[in-house]
LOMI-464104 format. One record per residue (C-alpha): x, y, z. Coordinates in steps of 0.001 Angstrom, whole numbers, padded with zeros to 6 digits. Each point is the difference from the previous one (the first is absolute). Example, Ala and Ser with C-alpha at 12.3 -4.5 7.8 and 13.67 -1.06 7.14 Angstrom:
<sites>
<site><east>012300</east><north>-004500</north><up>007800</up></site>
<site><east>001370</east><north>003440</north><up>-000660</up></site>
</sites>
This chain:
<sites>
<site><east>025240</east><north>191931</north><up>058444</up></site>
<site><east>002836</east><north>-000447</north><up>003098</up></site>
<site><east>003270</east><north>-001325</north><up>-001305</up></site>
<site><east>002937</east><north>-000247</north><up>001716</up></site>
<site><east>003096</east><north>001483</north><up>-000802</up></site>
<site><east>001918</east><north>-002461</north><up>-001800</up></site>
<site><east>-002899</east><north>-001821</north><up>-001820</up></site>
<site><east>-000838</east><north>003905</north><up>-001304</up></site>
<site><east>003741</east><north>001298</north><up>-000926</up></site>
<site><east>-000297</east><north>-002866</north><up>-002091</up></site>
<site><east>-002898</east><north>000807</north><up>-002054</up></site>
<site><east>000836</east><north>003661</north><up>-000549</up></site>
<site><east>003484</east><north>-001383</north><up>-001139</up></site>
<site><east>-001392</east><north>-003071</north><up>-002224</up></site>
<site><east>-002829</east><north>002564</north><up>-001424</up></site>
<site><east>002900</east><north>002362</north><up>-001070</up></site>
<site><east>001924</east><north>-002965</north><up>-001375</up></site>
<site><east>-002978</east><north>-000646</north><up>-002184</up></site>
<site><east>-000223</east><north>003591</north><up>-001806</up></site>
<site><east>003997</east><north>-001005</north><up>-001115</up></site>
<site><east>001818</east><north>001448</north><up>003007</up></site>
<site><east>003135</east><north>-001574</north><up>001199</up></site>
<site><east>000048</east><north>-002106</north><up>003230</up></site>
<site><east>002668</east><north>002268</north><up>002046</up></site>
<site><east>-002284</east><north>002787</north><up>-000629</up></site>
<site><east>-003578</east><north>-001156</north><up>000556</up></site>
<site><east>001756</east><north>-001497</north><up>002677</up></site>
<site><east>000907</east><north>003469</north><up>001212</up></site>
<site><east>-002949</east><north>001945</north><up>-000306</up></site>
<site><east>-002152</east><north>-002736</north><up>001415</up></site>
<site><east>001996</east><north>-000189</north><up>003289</up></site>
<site><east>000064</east><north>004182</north><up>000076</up></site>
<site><east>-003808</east><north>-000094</north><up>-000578</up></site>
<site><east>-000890</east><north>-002746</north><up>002385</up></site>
<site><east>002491</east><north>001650</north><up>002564</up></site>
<site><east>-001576</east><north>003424</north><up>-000064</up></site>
<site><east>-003751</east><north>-001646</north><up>000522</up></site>
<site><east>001573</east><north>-002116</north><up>003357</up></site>
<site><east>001464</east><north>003222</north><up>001327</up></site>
<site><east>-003627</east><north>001943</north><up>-000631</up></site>
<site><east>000816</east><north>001531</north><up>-002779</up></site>
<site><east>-002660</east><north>-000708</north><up>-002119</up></site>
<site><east>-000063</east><north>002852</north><up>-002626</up></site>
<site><east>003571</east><north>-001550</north><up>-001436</up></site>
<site><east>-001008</east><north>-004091</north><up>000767</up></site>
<site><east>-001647</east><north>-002210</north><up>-002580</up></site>
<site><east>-002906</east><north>002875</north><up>-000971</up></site>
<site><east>003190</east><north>000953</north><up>-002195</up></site>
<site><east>-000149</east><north>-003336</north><up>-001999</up></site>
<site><east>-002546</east><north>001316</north><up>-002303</up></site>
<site><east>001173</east><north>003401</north><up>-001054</up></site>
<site><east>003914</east><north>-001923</north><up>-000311</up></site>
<site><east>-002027</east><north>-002327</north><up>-002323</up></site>
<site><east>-001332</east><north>002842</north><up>-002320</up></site>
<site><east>003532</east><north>001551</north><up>000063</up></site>
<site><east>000913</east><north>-002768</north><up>-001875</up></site>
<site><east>-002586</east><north>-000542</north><up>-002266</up></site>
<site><east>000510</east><north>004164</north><up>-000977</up></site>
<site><east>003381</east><north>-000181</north><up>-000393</up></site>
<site><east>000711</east><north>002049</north><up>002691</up></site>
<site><east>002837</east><north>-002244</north><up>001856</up></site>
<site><east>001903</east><north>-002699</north><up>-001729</up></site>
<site><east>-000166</east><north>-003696</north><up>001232</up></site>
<site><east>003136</east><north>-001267</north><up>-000030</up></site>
<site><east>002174</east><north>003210</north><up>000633</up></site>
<site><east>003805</east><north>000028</north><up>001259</up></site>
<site><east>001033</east><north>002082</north><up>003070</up></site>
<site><east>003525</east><north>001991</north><up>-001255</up></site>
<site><east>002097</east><north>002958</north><up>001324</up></site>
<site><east>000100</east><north>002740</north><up>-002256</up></site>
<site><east>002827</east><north>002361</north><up>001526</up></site>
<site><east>001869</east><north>-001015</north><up>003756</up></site>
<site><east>002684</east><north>001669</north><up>001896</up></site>
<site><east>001891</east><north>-000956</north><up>003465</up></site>
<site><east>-003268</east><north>000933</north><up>002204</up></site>
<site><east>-002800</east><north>000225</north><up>-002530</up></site>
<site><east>-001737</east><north>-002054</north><up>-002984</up></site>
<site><east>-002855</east><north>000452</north><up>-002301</up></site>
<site><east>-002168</east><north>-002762</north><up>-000338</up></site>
<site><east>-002292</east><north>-000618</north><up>-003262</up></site>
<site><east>-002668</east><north>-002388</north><up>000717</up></site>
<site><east>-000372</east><north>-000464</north><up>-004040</up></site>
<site><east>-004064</east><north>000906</north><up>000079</up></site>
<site><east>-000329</east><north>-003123</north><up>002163</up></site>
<site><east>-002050</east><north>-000513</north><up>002995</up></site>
<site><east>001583</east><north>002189</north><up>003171</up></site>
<site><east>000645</east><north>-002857</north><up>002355</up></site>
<site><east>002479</east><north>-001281</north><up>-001390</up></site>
<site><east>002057</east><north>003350</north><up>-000975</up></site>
<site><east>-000676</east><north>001010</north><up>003977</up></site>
<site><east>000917</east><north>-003369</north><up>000991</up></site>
<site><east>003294</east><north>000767</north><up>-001792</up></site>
<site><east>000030</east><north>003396</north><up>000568</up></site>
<site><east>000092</east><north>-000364</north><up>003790</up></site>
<site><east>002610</east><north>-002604</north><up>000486</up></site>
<site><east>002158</east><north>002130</north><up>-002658</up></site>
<site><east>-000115</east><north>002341</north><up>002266</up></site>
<site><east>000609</east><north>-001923</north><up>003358</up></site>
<site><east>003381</east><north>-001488</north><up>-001774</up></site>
<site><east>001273</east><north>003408</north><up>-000971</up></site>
<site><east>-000979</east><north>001101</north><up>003256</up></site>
<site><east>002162</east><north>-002782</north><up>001423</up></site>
<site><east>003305</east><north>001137</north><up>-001809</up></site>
<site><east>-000787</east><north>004133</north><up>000083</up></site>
<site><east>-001873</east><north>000080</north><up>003532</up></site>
<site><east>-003295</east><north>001610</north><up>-002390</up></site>
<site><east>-001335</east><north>-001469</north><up>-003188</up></site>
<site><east>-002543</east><north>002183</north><up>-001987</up></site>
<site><east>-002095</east><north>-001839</north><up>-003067</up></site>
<site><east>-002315</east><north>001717</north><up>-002263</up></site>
<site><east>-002489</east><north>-002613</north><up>-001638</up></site>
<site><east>-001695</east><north>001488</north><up>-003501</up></site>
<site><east>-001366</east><north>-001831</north><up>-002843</up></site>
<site><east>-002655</east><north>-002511</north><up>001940</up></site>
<site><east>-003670</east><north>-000515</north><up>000590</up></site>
<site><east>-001695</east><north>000365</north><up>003454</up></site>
<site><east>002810</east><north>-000378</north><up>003031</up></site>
<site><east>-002416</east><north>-001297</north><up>002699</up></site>
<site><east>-000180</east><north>000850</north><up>003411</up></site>
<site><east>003178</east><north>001560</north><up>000966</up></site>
<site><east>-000356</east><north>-001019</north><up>003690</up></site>
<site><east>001065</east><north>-003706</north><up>-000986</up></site>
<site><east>003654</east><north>001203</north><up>-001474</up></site>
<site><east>001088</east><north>002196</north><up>003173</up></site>
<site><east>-001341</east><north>-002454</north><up>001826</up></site>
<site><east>001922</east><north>-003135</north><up>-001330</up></site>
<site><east>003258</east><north>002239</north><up>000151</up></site>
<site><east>-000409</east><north>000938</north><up>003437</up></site>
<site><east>-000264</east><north>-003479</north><up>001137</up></site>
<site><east>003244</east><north>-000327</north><up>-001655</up></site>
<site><east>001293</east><north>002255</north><up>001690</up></site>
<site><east>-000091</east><north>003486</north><up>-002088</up></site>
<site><east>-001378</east><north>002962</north><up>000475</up></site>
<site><east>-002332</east><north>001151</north><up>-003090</up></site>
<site><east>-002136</east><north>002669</north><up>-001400</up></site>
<site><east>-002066</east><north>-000048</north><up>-003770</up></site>
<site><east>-001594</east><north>002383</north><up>-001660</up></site>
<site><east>-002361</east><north>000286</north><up>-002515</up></site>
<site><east>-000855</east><north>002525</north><up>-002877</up></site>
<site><east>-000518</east><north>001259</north><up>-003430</up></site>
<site><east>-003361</east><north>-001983</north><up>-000211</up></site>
<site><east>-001986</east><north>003250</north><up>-000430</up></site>
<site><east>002672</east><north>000967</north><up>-002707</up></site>
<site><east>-003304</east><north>-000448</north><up>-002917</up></site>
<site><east>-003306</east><north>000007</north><up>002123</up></site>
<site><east>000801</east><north>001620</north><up>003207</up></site>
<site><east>-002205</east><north>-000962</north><up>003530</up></site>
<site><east>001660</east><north>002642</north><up>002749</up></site>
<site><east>000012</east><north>003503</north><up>000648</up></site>
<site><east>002693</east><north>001973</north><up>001409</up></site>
<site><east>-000551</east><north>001388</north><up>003876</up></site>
<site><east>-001701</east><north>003301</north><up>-000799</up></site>
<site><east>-001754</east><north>-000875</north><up>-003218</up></site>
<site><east>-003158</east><north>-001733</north><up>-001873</up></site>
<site><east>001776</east><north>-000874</north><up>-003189</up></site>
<site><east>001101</east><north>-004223</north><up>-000796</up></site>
<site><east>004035</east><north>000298</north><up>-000628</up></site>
<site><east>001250</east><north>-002750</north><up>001816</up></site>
<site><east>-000884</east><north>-003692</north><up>001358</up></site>
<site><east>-000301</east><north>-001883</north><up>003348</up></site>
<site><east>003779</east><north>-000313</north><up>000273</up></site>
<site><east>000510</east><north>-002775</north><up>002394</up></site>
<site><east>002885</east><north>-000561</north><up>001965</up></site>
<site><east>001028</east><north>-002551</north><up>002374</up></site>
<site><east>002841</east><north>-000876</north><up>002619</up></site>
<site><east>001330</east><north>-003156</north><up>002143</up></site>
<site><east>001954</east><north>-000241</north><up>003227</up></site>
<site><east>001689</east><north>-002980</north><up>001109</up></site>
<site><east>-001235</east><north>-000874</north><up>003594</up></site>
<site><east>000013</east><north>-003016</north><up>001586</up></site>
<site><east>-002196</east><north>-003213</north><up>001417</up></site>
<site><east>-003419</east><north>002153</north><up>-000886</up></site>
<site><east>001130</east><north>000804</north><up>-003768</up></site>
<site><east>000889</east><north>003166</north><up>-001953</up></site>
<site><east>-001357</east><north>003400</north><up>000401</up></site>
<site><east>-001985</east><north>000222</north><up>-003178</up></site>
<site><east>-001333</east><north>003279</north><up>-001853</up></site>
<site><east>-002011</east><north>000206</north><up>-002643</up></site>
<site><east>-002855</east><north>002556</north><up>-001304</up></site>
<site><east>-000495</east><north>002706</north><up>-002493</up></site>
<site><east>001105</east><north>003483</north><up>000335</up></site>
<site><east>-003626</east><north>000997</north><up>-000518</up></site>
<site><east>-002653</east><north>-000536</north><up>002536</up></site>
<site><east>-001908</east><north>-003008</north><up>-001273</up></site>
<site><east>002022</east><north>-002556</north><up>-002912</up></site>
<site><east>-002186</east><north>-000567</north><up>-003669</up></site>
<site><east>-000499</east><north>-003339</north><up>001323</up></site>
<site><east>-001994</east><north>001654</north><up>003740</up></site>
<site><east>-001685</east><north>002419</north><up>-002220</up></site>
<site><east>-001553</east><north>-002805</north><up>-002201</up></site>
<site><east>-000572</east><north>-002525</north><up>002852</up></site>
<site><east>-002282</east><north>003136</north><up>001630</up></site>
<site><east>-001756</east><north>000671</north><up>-002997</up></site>
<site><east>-001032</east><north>-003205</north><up>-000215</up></site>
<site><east>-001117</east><north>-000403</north><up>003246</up></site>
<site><east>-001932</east><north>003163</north><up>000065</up></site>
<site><east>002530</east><north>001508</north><up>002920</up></site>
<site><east>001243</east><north>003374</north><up>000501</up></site>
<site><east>003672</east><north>000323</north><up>000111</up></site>
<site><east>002192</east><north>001536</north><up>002540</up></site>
<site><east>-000578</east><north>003914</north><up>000160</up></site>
<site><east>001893</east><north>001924</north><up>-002400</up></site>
<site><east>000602</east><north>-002866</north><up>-001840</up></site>
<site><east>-000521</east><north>001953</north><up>-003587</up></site>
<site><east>-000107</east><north>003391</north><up>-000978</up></site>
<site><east>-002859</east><north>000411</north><up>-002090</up></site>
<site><east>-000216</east><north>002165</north><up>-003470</up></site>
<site><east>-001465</east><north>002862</north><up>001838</up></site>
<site><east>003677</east><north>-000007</north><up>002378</up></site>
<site><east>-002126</east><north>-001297</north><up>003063</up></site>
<site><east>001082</east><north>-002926</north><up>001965</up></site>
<site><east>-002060</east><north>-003289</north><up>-000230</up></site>
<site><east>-000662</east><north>-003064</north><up>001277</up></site>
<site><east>-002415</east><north>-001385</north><up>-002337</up></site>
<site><east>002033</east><north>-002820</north><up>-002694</up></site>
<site><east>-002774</east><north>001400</north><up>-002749</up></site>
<site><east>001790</east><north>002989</north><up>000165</up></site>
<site><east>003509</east><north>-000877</north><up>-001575</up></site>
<site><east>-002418</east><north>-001533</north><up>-003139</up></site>
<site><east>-001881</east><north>003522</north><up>-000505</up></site>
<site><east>003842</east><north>001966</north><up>-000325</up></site>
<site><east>001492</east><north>-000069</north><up>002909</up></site>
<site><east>003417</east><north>-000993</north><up>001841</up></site>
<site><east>001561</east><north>-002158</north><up>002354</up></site>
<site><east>001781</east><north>002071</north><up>002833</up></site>
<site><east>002894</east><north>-000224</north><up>001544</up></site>
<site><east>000010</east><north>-001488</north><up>003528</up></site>
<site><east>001779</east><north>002461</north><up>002685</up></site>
<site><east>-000864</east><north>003006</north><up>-002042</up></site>
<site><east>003481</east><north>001305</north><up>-001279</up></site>
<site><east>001749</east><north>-002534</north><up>001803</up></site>
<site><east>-001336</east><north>-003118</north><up>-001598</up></site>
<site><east>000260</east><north>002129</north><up>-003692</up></site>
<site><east>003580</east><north>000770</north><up>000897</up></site>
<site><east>000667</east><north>-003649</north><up>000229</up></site>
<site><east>-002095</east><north>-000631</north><up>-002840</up></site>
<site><east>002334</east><north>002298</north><up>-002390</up></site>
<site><east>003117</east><north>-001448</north><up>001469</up></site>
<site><east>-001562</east><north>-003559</north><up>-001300</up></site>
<site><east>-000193</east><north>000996</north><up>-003313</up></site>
<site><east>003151</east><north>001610</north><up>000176</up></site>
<site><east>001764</east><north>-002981</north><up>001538</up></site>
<site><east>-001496</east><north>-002410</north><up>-002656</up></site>
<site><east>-001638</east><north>001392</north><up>-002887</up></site>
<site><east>002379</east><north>003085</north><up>-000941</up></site>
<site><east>003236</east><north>-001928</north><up>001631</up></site>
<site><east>-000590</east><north>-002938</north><up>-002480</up></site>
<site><east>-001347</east><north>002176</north><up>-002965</up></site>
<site><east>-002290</east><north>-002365</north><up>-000722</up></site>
<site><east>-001852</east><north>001872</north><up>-002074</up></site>
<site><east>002512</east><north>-000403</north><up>-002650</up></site>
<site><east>-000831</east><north>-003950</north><up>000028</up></site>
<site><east>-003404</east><north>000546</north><up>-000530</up></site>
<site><east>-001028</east><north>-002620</north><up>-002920</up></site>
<site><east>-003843</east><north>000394</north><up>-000292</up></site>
<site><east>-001946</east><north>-002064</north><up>000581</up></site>
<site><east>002279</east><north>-001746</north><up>002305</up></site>
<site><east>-000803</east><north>000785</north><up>003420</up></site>
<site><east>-003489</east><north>001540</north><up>-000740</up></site>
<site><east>-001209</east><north>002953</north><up>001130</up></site>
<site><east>001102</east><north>000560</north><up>003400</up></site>
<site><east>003617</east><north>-002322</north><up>-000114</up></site>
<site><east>001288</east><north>000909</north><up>-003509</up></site>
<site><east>001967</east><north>002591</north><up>001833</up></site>
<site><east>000408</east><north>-001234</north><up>003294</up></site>
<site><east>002929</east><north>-000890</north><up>001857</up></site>
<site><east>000713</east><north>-001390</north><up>003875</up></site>
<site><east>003243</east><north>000940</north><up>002082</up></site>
<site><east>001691</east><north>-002238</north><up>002302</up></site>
<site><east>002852</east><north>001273</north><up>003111</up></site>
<site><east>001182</east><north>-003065</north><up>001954</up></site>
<site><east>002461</east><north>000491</north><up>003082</up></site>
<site><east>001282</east><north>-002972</north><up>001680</up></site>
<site><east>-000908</east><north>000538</north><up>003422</up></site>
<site><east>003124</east><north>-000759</north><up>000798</up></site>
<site><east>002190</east><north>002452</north><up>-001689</up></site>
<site><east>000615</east><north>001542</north><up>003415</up></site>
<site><east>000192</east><north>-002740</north><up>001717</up></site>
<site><east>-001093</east><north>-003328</north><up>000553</up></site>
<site><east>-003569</east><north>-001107</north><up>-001064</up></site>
<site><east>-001278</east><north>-001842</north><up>003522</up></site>
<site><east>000597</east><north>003385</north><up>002092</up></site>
<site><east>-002059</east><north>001686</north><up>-002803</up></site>
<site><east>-002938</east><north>-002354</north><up>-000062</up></site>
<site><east>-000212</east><north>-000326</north><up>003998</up></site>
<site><east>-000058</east><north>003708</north><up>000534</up></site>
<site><east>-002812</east><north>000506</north><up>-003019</up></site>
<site><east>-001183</east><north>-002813</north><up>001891</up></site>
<site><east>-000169</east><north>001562</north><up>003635</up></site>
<site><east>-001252</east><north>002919</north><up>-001642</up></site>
<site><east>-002999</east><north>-001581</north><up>-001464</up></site>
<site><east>-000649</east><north>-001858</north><up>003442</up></site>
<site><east>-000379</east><north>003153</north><up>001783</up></site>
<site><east>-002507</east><north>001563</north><up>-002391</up></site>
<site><east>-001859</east><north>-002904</north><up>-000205</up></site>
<site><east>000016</east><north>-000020</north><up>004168</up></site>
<site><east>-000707</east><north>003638</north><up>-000104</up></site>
<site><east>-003353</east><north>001310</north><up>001187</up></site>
<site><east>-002832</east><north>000094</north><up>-003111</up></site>
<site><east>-002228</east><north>003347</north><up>-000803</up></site>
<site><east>-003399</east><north>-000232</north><up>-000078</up></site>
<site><east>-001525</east><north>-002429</north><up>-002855</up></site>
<site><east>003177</east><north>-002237</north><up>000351</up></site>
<site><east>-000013</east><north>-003435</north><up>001149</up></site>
<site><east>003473</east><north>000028</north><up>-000126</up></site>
<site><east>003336</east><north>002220</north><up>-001312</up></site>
<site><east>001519</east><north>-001647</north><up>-003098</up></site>
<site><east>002989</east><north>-000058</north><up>-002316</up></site>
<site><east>000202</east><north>-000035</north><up>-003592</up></site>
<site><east>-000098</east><north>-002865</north><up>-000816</up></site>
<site><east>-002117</east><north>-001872</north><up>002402</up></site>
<site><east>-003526</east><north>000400</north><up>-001796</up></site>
<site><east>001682</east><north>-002090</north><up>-002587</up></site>
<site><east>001248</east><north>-002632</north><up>001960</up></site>
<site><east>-003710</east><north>-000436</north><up>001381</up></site>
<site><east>-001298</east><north>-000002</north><up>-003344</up></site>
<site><east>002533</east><north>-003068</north><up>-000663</up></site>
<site><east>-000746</east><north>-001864</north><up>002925</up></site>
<site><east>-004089</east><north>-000009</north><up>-000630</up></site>
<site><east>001289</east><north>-000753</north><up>-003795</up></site>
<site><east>001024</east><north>-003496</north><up>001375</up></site>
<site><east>-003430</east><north>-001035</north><up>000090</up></site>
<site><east>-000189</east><north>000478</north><up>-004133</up></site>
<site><east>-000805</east><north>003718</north><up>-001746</up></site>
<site><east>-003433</east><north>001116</north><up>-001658</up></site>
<site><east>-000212</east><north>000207</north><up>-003527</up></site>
<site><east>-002442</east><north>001924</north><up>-001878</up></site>
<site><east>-002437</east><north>-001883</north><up>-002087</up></site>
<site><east>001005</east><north>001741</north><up>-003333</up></site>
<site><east>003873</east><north>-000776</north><up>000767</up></site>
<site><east>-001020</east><north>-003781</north><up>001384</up></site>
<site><east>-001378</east><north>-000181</north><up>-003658</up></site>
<site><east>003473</east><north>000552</north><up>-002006</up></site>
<site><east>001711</east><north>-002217</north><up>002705</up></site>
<site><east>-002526</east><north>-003092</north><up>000000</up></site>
<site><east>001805</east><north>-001911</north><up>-002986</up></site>
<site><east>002972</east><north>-000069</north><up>001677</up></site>
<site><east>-000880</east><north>-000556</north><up>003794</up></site>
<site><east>001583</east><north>-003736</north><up>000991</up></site>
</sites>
């Protein structure tokens, strides 16, 4: 089934609606999921709807949930997301952050206490068209049932980690981050499993210590690894540092709120105005010149083109235009409630 954008935000939020959850947030989380499918972003679009659904049904995020601060000082606030859906706590979280930033010149928000946070890309991004600088991280999701190992080791102690960061720019959009710190995300490894692919080499570290590419692998005991060797594990720790041990979210943990993987999760937000040294235009055009001349720069071999972060999503919107796929299991749930 092809629906377009608006006729599908408005299923996922009307389906939501249904299973007793207020309008402002199904409205939330059906724009974030719809948003991440039309930037090609499928692993955290509308194949989400389902296992939000369950999460419901088990108890393990609460319906009608109220986004609060729980401690905030001059430059910083902690944000509870009251076991509610993350959308709405991010949505809140990030222009928390963006205000304080605007009266401190940096504004730093942890986010605990909330159910899956979507794709990250879609906050930095958002902010940076506004204007701010911004960086997220993720962690603490391997806190109970770990997926990573460490550079150097076999062993699951940690999780995918992801982290994400926006940079104002100007006529052509943001410059938009956003990936795991291991090689391949959950969502890649499952997507290649089942399609029978092979994943990027070194992808896992099997339970033997040797690398692996094959997504059966991580099922038989082995690991995700982290991408860059030490370098992408180094920014992996600082993630759960940043977010997870920052926040001490582990002292909100209220199973089974959360589940598994979130019970003990937290996100970090950093906004800076990109103005705080100046003014904001010289800022975008110079990110902008900048991005001009490596897009005009001279590709390597199996490049059609240089790129900027950023741009394969802005692609992905403009084909979105046209409506967005929707698999036949999802197209099920949403069929009462397409107009």
């Amino acid at each position: 089934m092809k629906l377009s954008v608006p006729v599908l935000t408005t299923a996922v939020s009307k389906t939501l609606q249904n299973r007793g959850v207020s309008v402002a947030t199904a409205d939330s989380v059906a724009e974030a999921l719809v948003d991440a499918d039309a930037a090609g972003v499928a692993s955290h679009g509308v194949i989400q709807l389902r296992r939000y659904l369950d999460a419901l049904e088990d108890g393990e995020v609460l319906a009608n949930a109220q986004v609060s601060v729980r401690r905030s000082f001059a430059s910083a606030s902690l944000v509870s997301g009251g076991w509610g859906f993350g959308q709405p706590a991010m949505d809140y979280g990030t222009q928390l952050a963006c205000r304080t930033a605007d009266r401190n010149g940096i504004g730093l928000v942890s986010v605990v206490e909330c159910y899956h946070t979507g794709r990250l890309g879609r906050y930095v991004e958002e902010a940076a068209r506004l204007g701010y600088l911004m960086a997220i991280f993720g962690g603490g999701q391997g806190a109970v049932e770990p997926h990573a190992a460490p550079y150097g080791g076999r062993t699951r102690v940690l999780h995918t980690n992801p982290v994400a960061f926006g940079v104002p720019a100007g006529p052509s959009g943001p410059w938009v981050v956003d990936f795991a710190t291991t090689v391949v995300s959950g969502g890649a490894l499952m997507s290649a499993l089942q399609d029978g692919r092979q994943l990027p080499p070194g992808s896992l570290v099997g339970p033997d210590g040797e690398p692996s590419s094959d997504p059966n692998v991580f099922f038989e005991g082995g690991a995700h690894a982290p991408f860059g060797g030490h370098k992408g594990y180094g920014l992996m720790l600082f993630a759960e540092a940043v977010s997870n041990i920052l926040s001490d979210a582990r002292g909100y943990a209220s199973p089974p709120l959360g589940g598994i993987y979130l019970g003990e999760s937290a996100t970090t937000i950093i906004a800076i105005p990109s103005g705080v040294f100046g003014e904001v235009v010289d800022f975008s055009s110079t990110s902008e010149e900048l991005a001009e001349k490596i897009r005009n720069s001279t590709p390597a071999s199996g490049f059609d083109r240089v790129r900027v972060p950023g741009d394969l999503e802005n692609d992905a919107r403009r084909r979105s235009e046209s409506g967005l796929e929707v698999a036949d299991d999802v197209a099920t749930i949403l069929r009462p409630h397409l107009e």
